[in-house]
N, C-alpha and C positions, 0 to 999 in steps of 0.2 A: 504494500500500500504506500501510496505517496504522500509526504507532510506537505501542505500547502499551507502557503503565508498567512499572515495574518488577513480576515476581514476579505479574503477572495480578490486582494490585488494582484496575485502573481508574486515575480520575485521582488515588486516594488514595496510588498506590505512589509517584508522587513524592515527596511527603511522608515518606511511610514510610523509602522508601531517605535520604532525605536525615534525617531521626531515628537513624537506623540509624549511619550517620556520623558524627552528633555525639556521639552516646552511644559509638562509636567511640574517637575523639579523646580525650573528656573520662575513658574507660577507660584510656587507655595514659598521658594527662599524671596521671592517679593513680597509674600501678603506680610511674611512673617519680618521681614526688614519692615514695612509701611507701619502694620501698627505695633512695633515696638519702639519706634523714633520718637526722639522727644517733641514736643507741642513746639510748632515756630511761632505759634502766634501768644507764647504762655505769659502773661503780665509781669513785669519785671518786680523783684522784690521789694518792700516797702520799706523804706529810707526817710526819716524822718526832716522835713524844710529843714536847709539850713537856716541858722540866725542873719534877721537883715544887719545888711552892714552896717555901721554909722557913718554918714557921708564923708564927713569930717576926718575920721578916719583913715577912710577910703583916697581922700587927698592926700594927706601925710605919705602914706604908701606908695601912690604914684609918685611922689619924689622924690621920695628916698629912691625907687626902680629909675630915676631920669637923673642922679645923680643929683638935685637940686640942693639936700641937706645930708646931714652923715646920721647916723645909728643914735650918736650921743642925741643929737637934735631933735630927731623922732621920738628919743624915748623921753625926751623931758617936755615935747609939747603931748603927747599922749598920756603921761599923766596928768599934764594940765587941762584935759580933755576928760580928766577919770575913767579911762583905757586900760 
């Protein structure tokens, strides 16, 4: 008696069944990559407002960064700011 291929294609159903199979495989190592990925859209975690700046502050800093005054000068108007 003679084995014939799979599904009555001849000697193509090899092929076939074995197609069938990888596209198989390569189906379910997707579903199983898709829903085990993390959420892209997940909220980012909750971080509490920074403190608003005090403007005045915020001056002094910029220039100390622009070279305008030195460290000693900054720290003795900043406490005169009560900083």
């Amino acid at each position: 008696m003679m084995w014939h291929s799979a599904w009555g294609f001849g000697s193509t159903g090899g092929l076939l069944g074995l197609l069938v199979v990888v596209l198989l495989v390569v189906g379910i190592v997707s579903l199983f990559a898709f829903l085990t990925r993390p959420a892209r859209h997940a909220p980012p975690p909750f971080t509490p407002p920074a403190p608003p700046l005090d403007p005045a502050l915020q001056i002094l800093r910029e220039r100390v960064a622009r070279g305008e005054i030195d460290q000693a000068e900054f720290d003795e108007r900043r406490r005169a700011l009560g900083g």
